[in-house]
C-alpha positions in Angstrom: 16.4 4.3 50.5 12.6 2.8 51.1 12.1 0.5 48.9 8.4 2.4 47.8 10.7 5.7 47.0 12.2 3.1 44.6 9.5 1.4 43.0 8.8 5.2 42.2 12.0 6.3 41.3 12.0 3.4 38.7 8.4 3.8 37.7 8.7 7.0 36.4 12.1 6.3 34.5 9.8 3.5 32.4 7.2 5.7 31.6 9.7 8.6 30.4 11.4 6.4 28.3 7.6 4.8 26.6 6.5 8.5 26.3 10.2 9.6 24.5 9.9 6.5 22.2 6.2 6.9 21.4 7.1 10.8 20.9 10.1 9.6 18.3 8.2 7.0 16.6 5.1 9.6 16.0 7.0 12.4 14.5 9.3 9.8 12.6 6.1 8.2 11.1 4.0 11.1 10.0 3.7 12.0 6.2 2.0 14.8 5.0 0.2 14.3 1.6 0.5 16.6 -1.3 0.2 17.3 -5.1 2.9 17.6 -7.5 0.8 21.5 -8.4 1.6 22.4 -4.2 5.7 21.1 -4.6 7.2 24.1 -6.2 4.9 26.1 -3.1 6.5 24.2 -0.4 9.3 26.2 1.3 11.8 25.8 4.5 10.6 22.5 6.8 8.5 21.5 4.8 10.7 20.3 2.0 12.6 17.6 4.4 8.9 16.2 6.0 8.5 13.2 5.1 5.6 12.7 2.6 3.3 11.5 -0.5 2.0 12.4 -3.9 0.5 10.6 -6.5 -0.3 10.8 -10.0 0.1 8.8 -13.0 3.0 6.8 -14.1 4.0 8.7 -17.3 4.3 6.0 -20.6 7.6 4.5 -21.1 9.3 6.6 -18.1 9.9 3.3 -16.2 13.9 2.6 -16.3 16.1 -0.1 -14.0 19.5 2.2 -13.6 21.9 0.9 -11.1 19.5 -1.4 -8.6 16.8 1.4 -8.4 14.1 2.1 -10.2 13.2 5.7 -11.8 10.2 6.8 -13.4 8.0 9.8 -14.1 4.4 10.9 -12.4 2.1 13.1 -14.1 -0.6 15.1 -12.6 -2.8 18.2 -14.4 0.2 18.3 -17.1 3.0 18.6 -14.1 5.5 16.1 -14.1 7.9 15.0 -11.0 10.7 12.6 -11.6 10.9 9.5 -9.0 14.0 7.3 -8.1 12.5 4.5 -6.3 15.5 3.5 -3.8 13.5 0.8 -1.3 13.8 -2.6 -0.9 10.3 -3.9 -1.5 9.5 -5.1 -5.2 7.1 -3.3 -7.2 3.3 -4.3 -7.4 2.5 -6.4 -10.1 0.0 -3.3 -11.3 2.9 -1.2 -11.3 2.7 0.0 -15.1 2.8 2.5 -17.8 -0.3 4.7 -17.3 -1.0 3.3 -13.5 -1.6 5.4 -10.8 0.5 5.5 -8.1 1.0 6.7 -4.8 4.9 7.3 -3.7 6.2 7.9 0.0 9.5 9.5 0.4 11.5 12.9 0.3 11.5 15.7 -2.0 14.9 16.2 -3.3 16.7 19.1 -5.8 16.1 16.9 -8.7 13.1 15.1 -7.8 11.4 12.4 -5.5 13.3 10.0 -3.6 10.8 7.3 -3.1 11.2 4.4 -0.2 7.8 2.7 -0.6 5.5 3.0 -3.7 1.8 1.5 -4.3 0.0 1.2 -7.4 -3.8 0.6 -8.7 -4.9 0.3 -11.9 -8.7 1.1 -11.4 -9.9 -0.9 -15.1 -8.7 -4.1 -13.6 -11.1 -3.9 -10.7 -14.6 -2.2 -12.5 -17.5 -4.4 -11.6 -18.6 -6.2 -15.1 -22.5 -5.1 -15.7 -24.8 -8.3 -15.9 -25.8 -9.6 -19.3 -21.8 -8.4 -20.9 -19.7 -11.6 -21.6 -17.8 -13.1 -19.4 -19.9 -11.7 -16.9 -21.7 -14.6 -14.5 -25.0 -15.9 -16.0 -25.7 -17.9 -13.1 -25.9 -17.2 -8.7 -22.2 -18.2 -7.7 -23.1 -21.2 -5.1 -22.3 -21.1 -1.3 -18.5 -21.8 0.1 -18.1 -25.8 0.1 -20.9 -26.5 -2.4 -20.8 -27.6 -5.5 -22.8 -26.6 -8.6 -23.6 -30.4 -9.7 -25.9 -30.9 -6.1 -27.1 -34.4 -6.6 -28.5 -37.1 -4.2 -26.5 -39.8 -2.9 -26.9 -42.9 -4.3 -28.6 -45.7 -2.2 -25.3 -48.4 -2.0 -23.6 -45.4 -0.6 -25.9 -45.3 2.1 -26.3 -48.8 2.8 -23.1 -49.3 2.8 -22.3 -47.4 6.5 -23.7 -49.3 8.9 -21.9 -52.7 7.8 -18.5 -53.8 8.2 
């Protein structure tokens, strides 16, 4: 065999294989969003996608069962039940009342969640000027001080000398 038929050959083994692993990693990776309204709609393939819905972390739902983690979201009065199975910890905003987005498969009696992110949009509201607590004063430039004052004069005349 030449050796260009098997630079060829070989060539086009590699870029099968990176198109059949970027093929698998797509469809693996995809989730399709939806509402908690649109699950009881969802019929056939759809039900095993992979995918996300959000809502609201329903108050005092949050329970630690046998290494999970299962809760409640709540969106437009529907509920959906959530068993949190991954191995990340929880964000710290991760709360009664939060809302939260969970990634995972639908199951019979619920949402089995492998990755969940929360917000909680009060803790980040820009505070209007002139409320307390709110910053009466320009914050001052990254590696200045507030107290700017001039040098003193044995600081200075002490550089040169040794």
């Amino acid at each position: 065999m030449k050796a260009q038929k098997k630079f060829v050959i070989g060539s086009g083994i590699i870029v099968a294989t990176l198109v059949a692993l970027a093929y698998v990693g797509y469809t693996q990776s995809k989730t399709y969003y939806h509402t908690i309204s649109e699950l009881p709609t969802l019929t056939g393939a759809t039900l095993h996608q992979r995918m996300r819905v959000s809502g609201n972390v329903k108050a005092g739902s949050i329970t630690h069962p046998d290494g999970r983690i299962d809760f409640v979201l709540e969106e437009e009065g529907k509920t959906l039940p959530v068993k949190y199975v991954g191995n990340d910890p929880l964000p710290d905003t991760f709360k009664d009342g939060a809302q939260a987005l969970v990634e995972g498969h639908v199951t019979t009696d619920g949402f089995v969640a492998e990755q969940v992110q929360a917000k909680c949009a009060s803790k980040y509201e820009a505070s209007p000027l002139g409320t307390p607590g709110a910053p009466s004063q320009p914050a001052s430039q990254p590696g200045q001080s507030m107290n700017q004052s001039a040098p003193s004069p044995s600081a200075d005349s002490s550089r040169g000398k040794s």
